[in-house]
Biopython code that builds the backbone (N, CA, C, O; Angstrom):
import numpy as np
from Bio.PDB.StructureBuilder import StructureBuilder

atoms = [
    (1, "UNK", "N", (-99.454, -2.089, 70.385)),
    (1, "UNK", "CA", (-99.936, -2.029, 69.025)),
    (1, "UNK", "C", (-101.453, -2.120, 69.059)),
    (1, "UNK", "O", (-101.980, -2.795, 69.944)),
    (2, "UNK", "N", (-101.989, -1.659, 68.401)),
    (2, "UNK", "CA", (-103.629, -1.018, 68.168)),
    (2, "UNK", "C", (-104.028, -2.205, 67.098)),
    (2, "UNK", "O", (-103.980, -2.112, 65.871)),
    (3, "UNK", "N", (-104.426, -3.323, 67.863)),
    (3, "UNK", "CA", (-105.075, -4.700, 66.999)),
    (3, "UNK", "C", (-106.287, -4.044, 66.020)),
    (3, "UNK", "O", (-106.672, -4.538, 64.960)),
    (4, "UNK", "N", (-106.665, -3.110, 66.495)),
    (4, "UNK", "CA", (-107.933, -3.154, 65.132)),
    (4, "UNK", "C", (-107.773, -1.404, 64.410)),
    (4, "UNK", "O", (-108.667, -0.558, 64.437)),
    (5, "UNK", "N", (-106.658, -1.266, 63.926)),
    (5, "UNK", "CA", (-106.288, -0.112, 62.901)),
    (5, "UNK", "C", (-106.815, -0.286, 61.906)),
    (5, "UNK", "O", (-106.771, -1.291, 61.197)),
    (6, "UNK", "N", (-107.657, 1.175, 61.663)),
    (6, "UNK", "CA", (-108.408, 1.242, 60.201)),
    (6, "UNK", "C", (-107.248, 1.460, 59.310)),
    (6, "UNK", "O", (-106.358, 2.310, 59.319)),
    (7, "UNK", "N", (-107.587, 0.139, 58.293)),
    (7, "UNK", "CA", (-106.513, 0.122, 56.949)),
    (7, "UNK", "C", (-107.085, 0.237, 55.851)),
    (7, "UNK", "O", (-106.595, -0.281, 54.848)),
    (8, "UNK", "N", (-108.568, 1.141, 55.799)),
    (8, "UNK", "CA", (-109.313, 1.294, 54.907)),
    (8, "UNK", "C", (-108.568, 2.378, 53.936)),
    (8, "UNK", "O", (-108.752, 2.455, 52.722)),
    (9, "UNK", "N", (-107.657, 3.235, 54.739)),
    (9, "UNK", "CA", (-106.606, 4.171, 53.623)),
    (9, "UNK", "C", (-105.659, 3.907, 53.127)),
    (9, "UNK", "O", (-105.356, 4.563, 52.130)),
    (10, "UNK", "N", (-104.841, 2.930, 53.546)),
    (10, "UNK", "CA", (-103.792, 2.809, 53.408)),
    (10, "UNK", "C", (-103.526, 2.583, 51.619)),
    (10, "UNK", "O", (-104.322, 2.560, 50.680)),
    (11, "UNK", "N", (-102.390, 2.474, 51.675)),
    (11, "UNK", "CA", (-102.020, 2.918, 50.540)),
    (11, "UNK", "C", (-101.010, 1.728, 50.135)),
    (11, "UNK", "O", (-99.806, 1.986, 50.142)),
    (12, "UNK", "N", (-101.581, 0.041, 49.674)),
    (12, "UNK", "CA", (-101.098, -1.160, 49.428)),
    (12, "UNK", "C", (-100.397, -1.199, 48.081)),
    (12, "UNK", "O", (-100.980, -1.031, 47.010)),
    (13, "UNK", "N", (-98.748, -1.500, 48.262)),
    (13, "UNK", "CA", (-98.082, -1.830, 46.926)),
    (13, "UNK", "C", (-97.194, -2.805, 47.501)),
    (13, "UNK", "O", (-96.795, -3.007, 48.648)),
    (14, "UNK", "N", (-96.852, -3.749, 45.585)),
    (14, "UNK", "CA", (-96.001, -4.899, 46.068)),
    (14, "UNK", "C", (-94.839, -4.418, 44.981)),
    (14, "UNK", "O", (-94.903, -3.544, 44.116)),
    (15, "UNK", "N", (-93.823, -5.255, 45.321)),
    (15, "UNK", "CA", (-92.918, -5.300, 44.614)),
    (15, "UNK", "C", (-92.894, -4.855, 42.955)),
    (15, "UNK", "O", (-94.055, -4.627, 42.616)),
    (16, "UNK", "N", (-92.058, -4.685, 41.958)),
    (16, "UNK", "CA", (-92.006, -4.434, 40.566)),
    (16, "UNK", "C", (-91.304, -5.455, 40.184)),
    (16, "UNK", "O", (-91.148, -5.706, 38.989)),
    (17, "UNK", "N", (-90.660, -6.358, 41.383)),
    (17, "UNK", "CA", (-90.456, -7.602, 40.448)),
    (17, "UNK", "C", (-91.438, -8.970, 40.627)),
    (17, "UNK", "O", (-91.163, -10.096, 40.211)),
    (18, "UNK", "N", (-92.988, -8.454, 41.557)),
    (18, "UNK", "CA", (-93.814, -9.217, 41.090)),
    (18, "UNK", "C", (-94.444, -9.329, 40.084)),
    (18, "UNK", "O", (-94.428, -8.436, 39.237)),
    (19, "UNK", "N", (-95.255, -10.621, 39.914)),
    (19, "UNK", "CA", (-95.644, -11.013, 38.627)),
    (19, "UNK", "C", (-97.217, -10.600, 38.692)),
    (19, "UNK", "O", (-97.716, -10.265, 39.766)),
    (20, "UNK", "N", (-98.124, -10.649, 37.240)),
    (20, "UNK", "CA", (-99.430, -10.311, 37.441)),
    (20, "UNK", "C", (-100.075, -11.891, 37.508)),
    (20, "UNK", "O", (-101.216, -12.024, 37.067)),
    (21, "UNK", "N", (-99.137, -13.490, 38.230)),
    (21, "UNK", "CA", (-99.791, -14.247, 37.812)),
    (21, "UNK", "C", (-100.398, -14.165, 38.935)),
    (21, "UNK", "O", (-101.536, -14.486, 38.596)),
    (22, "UNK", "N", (-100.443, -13.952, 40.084)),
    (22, "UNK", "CA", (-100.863, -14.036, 41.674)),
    (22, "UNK", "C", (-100.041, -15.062, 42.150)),
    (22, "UNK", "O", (-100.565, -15.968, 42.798)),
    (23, "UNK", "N", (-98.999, -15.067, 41.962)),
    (23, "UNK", "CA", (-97.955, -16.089, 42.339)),
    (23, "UNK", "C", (-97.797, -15.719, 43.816)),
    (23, "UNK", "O", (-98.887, -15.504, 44.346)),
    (24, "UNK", "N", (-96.631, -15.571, 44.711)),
    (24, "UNK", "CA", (-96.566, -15.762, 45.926)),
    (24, "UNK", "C", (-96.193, -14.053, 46.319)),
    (24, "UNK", "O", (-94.964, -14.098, 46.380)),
    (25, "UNK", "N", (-96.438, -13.163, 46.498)),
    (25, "UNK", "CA", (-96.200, -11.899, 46.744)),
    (25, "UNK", "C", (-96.972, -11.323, 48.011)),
    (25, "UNK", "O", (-98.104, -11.585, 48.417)),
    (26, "UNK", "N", (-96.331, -10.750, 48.339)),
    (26, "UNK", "CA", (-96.431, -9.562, 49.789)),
    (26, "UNK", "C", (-96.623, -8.583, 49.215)),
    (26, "UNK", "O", (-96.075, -8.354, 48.137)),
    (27, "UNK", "N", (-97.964, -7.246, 50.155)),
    (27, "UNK", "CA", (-98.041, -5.905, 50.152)),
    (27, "UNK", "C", (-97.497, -5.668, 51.330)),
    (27, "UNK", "O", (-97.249, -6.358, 52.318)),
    (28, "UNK", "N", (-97.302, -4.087, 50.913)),
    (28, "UNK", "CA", (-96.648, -3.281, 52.092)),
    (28, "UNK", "C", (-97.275, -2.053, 51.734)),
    (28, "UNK", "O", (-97.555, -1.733, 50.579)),
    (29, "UNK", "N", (-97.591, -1.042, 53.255)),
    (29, "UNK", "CA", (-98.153, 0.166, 53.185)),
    (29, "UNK", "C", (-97.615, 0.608, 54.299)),
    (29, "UNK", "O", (-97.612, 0.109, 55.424)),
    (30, "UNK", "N", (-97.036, 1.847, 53.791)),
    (30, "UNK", "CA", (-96.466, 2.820, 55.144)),
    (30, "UNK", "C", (-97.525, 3.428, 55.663)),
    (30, "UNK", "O", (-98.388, 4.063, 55.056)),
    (31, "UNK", "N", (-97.439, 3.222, 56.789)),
    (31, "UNK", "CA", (-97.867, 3.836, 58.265)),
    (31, "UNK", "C", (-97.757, 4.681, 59.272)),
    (31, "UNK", "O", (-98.460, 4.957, 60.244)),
    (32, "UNK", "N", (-96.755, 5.036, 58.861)),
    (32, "UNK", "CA", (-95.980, 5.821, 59.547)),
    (32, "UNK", "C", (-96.580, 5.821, 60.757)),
    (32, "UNK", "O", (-97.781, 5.841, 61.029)),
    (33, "UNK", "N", (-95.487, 5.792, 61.564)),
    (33, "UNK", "CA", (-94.512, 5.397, 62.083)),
    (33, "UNK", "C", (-94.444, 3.457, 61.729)),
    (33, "UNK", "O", (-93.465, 2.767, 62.012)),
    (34, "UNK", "N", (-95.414, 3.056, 61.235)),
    (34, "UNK", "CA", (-95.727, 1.610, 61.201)),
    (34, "UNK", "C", (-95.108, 1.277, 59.813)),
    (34, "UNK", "O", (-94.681, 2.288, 59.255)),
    (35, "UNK", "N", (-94.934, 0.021, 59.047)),
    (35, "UNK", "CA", (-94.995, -0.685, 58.333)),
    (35, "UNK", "C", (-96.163, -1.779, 57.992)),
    (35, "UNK", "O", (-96.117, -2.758, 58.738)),
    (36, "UNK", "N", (-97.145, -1.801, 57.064)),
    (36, "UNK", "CA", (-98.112, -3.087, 57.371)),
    (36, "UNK", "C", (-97.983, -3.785, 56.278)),
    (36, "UNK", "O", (-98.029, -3.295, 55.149)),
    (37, "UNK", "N", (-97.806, -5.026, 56.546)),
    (37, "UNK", "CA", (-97.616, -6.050, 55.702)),
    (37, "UNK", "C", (-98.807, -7.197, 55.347)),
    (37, "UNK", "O", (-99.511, -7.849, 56.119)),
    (38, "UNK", "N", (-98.750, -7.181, 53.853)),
    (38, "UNK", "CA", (-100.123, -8.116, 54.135)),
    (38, "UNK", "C", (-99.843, -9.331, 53.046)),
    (38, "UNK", "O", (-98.717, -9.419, 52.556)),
    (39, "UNK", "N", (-100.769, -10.166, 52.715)),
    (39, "UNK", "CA", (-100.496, -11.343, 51.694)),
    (39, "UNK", "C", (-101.440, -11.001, 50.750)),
    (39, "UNK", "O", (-102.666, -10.956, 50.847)),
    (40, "UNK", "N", (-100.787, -10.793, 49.925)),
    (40, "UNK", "CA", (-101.466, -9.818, 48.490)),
    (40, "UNK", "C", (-102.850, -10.894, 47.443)),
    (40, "UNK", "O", (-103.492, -10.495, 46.470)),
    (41, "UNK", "N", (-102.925, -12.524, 48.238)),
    (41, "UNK", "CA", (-103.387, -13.348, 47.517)),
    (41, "UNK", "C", (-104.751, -13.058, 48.631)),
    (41, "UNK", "O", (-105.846, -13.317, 48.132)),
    (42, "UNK", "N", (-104.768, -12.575, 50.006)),
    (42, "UNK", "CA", (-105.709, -12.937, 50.985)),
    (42, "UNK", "C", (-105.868, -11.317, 51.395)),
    (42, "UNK", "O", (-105.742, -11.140, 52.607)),
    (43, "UNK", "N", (-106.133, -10.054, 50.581)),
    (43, "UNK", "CA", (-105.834, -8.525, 50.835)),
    (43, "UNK", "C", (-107.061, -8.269, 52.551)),
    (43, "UNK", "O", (-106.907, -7.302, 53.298)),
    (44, "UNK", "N", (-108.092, -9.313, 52.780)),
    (44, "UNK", "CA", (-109.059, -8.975, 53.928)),
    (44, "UNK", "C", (-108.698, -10.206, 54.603)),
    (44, "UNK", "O", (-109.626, -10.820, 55.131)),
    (45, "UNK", "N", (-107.364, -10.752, 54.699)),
    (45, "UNK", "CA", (-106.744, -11.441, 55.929)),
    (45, "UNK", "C", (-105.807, -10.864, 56.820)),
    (45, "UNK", "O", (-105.469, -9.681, 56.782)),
    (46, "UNK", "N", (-105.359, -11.768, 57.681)),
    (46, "UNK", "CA", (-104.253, -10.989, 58.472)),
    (46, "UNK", "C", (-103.142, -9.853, 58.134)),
    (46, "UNK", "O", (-102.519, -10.048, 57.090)),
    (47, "UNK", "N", (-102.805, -8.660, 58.905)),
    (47, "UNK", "CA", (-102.162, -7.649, 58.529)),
    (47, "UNK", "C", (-100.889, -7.792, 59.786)),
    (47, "UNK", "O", (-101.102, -7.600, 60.983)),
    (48, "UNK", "N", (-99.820, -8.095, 59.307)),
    (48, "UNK", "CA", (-98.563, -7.724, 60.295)),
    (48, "UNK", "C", (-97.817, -6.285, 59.918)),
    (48, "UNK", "O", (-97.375, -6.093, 58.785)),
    (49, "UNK", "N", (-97.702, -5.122, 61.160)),
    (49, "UNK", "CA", (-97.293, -4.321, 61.707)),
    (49, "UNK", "C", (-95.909, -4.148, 62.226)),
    (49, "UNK", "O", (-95.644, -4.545, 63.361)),
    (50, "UNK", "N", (-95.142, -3.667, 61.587)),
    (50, "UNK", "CA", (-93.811, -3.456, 62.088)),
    (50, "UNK", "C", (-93.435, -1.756, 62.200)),
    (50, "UNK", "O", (-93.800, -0.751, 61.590)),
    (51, "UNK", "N", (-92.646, -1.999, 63.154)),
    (51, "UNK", "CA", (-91.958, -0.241, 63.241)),
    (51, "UNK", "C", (-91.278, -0.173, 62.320)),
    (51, "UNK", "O", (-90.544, -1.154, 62.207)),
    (52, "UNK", "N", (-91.120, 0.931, 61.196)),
    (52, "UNK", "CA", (-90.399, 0.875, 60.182)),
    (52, "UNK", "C", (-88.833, 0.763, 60.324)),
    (52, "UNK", "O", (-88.403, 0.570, 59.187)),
    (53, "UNK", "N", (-87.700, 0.802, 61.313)),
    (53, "UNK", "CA", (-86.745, 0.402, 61.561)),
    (53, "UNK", "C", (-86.735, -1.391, 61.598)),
    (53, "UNK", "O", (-86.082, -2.074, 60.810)),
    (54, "UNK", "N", (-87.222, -1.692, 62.209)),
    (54, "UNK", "CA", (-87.501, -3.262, 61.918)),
    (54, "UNK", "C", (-87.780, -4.323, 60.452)),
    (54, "UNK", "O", (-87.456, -5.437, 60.039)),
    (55, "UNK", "N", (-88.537, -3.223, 60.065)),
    (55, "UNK", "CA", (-88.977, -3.696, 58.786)),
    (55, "UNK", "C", (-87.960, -3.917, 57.575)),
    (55, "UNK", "O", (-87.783, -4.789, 56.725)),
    (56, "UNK", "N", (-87.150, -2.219, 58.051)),
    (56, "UNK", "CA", (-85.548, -2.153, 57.425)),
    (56, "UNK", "C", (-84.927, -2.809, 57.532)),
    (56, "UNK", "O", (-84.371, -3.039, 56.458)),
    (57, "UNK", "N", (-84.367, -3.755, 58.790)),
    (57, "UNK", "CA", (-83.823, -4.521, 59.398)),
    (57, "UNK", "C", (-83.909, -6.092, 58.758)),
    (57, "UNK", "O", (-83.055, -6.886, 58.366)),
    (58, "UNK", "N", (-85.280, -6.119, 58.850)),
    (58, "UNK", "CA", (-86.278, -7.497, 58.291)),
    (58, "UNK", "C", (-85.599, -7.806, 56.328)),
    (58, "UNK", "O", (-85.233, -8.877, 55.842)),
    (59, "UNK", "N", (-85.663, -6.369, 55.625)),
    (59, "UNK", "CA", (-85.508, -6.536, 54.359)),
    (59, "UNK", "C", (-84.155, -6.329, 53.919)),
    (59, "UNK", "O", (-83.920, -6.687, 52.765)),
    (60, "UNK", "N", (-83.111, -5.774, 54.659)),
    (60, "UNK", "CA", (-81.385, -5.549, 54.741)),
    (60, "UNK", "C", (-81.530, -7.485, 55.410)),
    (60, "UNK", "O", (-80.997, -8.277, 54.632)),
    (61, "UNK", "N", (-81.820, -7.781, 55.989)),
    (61, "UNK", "CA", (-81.121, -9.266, 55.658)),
    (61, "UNK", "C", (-81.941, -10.195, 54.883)),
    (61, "UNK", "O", (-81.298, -11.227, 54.691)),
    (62, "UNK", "N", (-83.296, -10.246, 54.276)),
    (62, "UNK", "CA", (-83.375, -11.190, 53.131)),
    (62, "UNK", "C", (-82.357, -10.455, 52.219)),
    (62, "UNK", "O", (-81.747, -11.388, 51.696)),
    (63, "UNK", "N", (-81.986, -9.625, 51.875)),
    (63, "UNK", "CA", (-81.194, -8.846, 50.928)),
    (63, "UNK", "C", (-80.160, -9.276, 50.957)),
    (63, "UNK", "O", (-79.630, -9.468, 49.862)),
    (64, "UNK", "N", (-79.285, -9.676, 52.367)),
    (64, "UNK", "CA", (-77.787, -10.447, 52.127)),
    (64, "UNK", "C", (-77.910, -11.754, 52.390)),
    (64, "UNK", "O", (-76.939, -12.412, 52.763)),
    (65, "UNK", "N", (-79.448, -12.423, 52.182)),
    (65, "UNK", "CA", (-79.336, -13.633, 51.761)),
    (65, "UNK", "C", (-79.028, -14.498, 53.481)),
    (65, "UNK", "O", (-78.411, -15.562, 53.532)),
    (66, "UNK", "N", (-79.520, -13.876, 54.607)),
    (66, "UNK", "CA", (-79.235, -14.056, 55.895)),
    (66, "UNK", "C", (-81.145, -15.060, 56.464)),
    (66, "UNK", "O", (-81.373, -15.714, 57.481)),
    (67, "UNK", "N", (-81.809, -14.827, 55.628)),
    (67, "UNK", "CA", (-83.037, -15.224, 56.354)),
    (67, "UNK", "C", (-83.378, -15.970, 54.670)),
    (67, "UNK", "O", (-84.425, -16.585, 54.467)),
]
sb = StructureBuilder()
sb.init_structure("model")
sb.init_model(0)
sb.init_chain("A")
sb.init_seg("    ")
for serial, (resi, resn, name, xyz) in enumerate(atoms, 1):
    if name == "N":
        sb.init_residue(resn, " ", resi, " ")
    sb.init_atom(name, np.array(xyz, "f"), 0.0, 1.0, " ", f" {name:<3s}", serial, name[0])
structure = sb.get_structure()
């Protein structure tokens, strides 16, 4: 994985069942082939990178309530 990827394009959205209070929410921007995930309260902090199969993987089990 390429630690210093320009994410100056990317293209950051969160959820529609977040709120506009800045409550606790995650971005996500496809990458293709990547997933990047970021903390929508800290947008020029840390960015985690997943292969988008993983990411699928990652959100099919908060979804059945497994994580």
């Amino acid at each position: 994985m390429d630690r210093h990827q320009d994410l100056t394009s990317a293209q950051w959205r969160k959820s529609s069942y977040s709120g506009d209070t800045g409550g606790e929410c995650v971005e996500v921007a496809d990458l293709a082939p990547h997933i990047a995930i970021r903390d929508s309260k800290a947008p020029d902090g840390p960015v985690l990178t997943l292969p988008a199969d993983s990411f699928a993987r990652f959100v099919g089990a908060a979804v059945r309530g497994e994580i």
